[in-house]
C-alpha atoms as one frame of an Amber mdcrd trajectory, in Angstrom:
protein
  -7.594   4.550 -32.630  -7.541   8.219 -32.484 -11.552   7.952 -30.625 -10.185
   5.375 -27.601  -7.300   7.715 -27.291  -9.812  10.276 -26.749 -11.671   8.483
 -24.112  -8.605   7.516 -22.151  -7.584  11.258 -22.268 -10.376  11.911 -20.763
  -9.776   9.649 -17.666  -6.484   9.962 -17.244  -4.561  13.098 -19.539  -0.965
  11.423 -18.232  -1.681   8.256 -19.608  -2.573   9.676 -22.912   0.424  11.956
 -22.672   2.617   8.818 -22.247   1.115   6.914 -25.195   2.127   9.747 -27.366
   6.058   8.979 -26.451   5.499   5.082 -27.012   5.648   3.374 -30.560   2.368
   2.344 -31.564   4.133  -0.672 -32.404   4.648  -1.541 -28.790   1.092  -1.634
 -27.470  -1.505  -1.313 -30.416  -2.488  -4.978 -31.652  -3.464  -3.588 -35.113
   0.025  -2.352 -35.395   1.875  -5.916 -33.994   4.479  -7.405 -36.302   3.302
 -10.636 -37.847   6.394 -12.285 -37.825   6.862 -13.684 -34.314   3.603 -14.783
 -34.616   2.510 -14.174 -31.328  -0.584 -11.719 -30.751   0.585 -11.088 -26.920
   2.666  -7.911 -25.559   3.460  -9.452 -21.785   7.198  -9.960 -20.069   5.946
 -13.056 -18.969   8.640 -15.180 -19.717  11.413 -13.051 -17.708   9.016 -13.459
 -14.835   8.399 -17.236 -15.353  12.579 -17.807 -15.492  12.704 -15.324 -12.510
  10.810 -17.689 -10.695  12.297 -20.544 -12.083  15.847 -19.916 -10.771  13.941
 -18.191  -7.586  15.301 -21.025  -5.071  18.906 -20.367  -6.493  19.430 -16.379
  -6.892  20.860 -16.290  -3.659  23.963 -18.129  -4.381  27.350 -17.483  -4.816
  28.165 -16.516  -8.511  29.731 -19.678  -9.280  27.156 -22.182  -7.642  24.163
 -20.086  -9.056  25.329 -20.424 -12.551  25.845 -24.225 -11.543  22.377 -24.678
 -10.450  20.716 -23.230 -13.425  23.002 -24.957 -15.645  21.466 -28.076 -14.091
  17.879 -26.713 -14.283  18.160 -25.960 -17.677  19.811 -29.519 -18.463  17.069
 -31.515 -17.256  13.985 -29.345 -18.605  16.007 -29.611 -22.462  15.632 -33.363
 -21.364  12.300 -33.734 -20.047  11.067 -31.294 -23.254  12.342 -33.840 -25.144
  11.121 -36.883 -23.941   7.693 -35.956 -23.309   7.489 -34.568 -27.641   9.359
 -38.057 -28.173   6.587 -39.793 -26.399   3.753 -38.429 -28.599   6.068 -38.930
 -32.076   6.049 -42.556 -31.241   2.172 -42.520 -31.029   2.421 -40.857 -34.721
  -1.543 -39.658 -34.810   0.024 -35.700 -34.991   1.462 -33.334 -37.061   1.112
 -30.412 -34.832   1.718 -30.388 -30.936  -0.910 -30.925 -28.249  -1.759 -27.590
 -27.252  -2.475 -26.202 -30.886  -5.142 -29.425 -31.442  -7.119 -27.960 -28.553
  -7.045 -24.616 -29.791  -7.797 -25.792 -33.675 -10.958 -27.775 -31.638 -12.417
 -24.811 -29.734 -11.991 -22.917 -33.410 -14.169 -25.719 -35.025 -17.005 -24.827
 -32.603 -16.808 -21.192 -33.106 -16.358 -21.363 -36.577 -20.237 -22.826 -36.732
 -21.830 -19.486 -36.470 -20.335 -18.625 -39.835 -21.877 -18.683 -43.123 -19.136
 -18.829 -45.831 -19.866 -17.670 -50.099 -17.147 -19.094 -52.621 -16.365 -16.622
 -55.545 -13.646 -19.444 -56.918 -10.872 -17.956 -56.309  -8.682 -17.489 -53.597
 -10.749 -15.046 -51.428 -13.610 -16.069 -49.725 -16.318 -13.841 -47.665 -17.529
 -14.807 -44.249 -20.597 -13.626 -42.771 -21.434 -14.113 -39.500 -22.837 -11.989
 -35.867 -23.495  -9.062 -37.910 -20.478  -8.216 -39.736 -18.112  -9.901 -42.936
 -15.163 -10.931 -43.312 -12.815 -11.321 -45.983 -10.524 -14.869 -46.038  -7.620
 -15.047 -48.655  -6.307 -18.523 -48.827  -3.811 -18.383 -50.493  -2.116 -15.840
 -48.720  -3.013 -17.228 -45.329  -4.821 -13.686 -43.778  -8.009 -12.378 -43.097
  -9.987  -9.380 -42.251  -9.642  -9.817 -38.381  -5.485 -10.121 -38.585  -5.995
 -13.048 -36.141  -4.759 -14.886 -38.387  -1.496 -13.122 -39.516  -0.403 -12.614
 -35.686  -0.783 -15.596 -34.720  -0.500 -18.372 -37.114  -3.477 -20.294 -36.471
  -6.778 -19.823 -38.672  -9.158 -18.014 -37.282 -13.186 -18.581 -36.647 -13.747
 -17.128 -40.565 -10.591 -19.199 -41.547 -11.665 -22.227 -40.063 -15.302 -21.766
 -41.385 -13.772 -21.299 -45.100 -11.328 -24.519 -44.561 -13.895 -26.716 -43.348
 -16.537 -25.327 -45.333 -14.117 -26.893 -48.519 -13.327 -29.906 -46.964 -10.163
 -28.949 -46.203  -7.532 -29.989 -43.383  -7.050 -27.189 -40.755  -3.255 -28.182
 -39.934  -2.609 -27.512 -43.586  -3.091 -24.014 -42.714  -1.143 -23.761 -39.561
   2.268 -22.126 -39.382   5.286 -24.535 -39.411   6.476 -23.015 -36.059   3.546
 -25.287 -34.512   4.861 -28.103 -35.824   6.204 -31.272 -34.156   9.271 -31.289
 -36.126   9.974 -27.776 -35.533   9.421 -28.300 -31.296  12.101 -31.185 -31.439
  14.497 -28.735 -33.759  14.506 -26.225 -30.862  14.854 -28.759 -28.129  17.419
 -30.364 -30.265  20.560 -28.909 -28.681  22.205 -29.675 -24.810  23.898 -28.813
 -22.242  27.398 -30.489 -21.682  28.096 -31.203 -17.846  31.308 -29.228 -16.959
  34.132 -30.519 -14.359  34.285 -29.249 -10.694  36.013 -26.016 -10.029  38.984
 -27.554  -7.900  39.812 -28.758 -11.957  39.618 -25.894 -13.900  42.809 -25.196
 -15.832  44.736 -21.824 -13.911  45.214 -18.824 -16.126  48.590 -18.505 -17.839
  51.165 -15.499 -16.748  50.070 -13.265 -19.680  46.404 -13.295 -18.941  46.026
 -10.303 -16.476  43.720 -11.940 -13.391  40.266 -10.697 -12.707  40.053  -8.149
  -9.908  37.641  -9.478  -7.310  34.452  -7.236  -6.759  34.444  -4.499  -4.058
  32.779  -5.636  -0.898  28.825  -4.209  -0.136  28.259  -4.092   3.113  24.757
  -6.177   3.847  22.085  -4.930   5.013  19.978  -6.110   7.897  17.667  -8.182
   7.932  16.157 -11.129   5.564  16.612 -10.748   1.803  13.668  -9.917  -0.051
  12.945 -12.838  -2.665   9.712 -11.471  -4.263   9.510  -8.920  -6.608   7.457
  -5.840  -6.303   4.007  -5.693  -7.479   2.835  -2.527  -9.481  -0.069  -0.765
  -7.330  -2.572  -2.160 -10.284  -1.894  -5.675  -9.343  -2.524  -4.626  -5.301
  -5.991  -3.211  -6.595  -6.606  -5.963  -8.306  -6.230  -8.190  -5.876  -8.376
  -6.212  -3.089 -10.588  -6.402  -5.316 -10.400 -10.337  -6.435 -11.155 -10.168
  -1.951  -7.387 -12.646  -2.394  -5.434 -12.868   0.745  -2.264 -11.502   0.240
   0.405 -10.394   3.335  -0.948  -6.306   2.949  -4.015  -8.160   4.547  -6.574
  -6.695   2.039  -9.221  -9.083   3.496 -10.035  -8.447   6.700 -11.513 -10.753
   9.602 -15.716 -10.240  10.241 -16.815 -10.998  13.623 -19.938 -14.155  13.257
 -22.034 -12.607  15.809 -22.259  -8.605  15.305 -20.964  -8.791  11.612 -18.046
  -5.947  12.279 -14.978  -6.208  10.050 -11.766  -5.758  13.112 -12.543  -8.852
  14.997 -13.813 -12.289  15.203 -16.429 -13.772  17.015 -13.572 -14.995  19.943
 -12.913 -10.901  20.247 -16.007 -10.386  20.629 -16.674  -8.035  23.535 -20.544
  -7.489  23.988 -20.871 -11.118  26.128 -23.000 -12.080  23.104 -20.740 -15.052
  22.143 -22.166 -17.725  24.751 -21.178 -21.434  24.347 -25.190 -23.285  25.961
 -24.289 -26.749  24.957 -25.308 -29.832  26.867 -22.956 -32.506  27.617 -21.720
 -35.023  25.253 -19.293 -37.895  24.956 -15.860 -38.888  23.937 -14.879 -35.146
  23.740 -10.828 -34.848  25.559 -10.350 -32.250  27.870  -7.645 -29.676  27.089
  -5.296 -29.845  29.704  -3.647 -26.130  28.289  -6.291 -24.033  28.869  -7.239
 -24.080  32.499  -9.477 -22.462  34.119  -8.510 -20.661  37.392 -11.565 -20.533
  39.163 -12.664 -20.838  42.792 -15.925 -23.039  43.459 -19.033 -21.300  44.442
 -20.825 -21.590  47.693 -22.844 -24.118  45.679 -21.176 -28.011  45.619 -20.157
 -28.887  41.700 -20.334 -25.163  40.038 -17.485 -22.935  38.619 -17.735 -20.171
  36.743 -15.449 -19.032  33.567 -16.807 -15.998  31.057 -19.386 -14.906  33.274
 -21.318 -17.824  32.902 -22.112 -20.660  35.692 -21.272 -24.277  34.587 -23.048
 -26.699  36.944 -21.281 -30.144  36.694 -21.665 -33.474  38.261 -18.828 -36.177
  38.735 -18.809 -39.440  36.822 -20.499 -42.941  38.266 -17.221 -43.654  40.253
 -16.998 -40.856  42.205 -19.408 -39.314  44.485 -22.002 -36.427  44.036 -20.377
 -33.694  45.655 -16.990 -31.886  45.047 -15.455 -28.767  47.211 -12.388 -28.700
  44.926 -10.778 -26.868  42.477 -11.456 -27.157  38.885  -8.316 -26.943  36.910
  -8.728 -27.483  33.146 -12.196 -28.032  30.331 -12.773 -29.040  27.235 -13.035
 -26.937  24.174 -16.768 -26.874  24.168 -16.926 -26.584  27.740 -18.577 -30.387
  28.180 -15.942 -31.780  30.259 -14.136 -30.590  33.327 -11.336 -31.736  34.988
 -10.813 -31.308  38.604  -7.366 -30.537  40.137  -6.611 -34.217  41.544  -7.378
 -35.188  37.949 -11.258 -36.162  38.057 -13.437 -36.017  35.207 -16.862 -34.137
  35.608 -19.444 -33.744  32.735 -21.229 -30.488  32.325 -25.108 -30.609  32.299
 -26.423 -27.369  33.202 -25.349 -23.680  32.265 -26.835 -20.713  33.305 -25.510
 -16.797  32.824 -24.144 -15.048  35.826 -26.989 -12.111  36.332
């Protein structure tokens, strides 16, 4: 411990500094309490409710404490059913989620060569190093599993090494029975407000709160990141609204623009004509014929165009709108022409 503390000083002193004022207790798995069997030190279930009453925090007092009372009624329910639904199967002991962990132990555990000294402890060699299983008091060398509940790789090697049953070994807090105790409980649904009983004389009525005045503007609704999850996610390259990926022009490869912005006249559309492409009647073009019959010319490049079967060769109009990929052109009395030369303006 006292070496990686050592190592961090040396990158950052304050961090080390601000170790020394936390329990070890707090952020050191070797030092994690065993009995909430959980090997994790994250606030991610404040963050998952915060997100699960996200859509009603902006509520009055009295219809936000409604809503979630609702929420919470129907995921009690749905928790319930869906356990219910694999207790009527009756294959399981344990719930879903544990069997695929106990699985992916199975295959680790494979790499593992196990010696019996017949009694309860039983060493575990394996990638170098051994291990020490007791199992009778349900721990081994690792502390994997104390803190969690579930045998580890050397535990599971020992158990199925003896023909044992894996769930055997599993905490009872994974169990089926104890899921459907904690879901056991509900919500009652509560009358409307207009029915509430009205306080008696003696009970002294609550003072309402003192007005805020609001500020301007939208109310925020996400929380703020910590700057390690911004660096992160530059560098995960994940669009976010800071705009930490930014747009790369296709023709000069320059971050700042794309290949429309492009400014050098290197972005030229040559493509022959082709069929059953619509003309865009928003983007028109604006420009006066040539002295040549059939030509106009739009981002300094000539477009020489001839007029479909039913109309004749030449045209001394105006050409109004084109297609996206400048195949089609549409006259201003609303005739179709179809592109089949392009040359650059020199």
């Amino acid at each position: 411990m006292i070496f990686w503390l050592d190592e961090l000083e040396k990158v950052n002193r304050d961090a080390r500094l601000w170790l020394n004022e936390v329990p070890i207790e707090s952020w050191c798995r070797a030092n994690f309490q065993t009995r909430p069997k959980c090997d994790m030190l994250l606030n991610n279930l404040c963050e998952c409710f915060n997100r699960y009453i996200l859509d009603v925090r902006d509520r009055g007092i009295i219809d936000m404490l409604e809503m979630i009372k609702v929420k919470l009624m129907r995921r009690l329910r749905r928790k319930k059913e869906d356990m219910q639904r694999i207790i009527a199967k009756g294959r399981e002991r344990i719930c879903p989620k544990i069997l695929k962990k106990l699985e992916k132990l199975k295959d680790e555990s494979i790499f593992y060569v196990v010696e019996y000294s017949g009694g309860p402890s039983v060493s575990c060699h394996g990638h170098g190093k051994t291990y020490v299983v007791n199992m009778m008091d349900l721990c081994c060398d690792c502390g994997k599993w104390q803190l969690t509940g579930i045998p580890c790789e050397h535990a599971m090697a020992a158990i199925m090494g003896n023909d044992g049953d894996p769930v055997d070994y599993i905490n009872e807090c994974y169990y089926i029975s104890t899921y459907m105790n904690v879901y056991s409980h509900y919500i009652n649904p509560t009358e409307r407000d207009e029915l509430w009983s009205k306080p008696t004389e003696d009970v002294q009525p609550v003072k309402p709160p003192a007005q805020v005045q609001k500020r301007r503007g939208r109310k925020v609704t996400t929380r703020k990141k910590e700057p390690e999850e911004i660096a992160i996610a530059a560098a995960q390259k994940k669009m976010s609204k800071k705009a930490t990926v930014r747009m790369t022009c296709q023709i000069c490869h320059v971050e700042g623009h794309n290949k429309r912005r492009h400014t050098q006249g290197q972005n030229k559309r040559k493509k022959g004509p082709s069929e059953g492409v619509q003309v865009d009647e928003n983007s028109t073009c604006g420009e006066t014929p040539l002295e040549q019959h059939n030509l106009f010319t739009t981002n300094d490049t000539i477009y020489e165009c001839f007029p479909t079967p039913s109309y004749n060769a030449k045209y001394d109009g105006l050409f109004t709108t084109y297609s996206k990929d400048f195949s089609k052109v549409k006259s201003e009395d609303s005739r179709l022409f179809d592109v089949v030369a392009v040359e650059e303006v020199k």
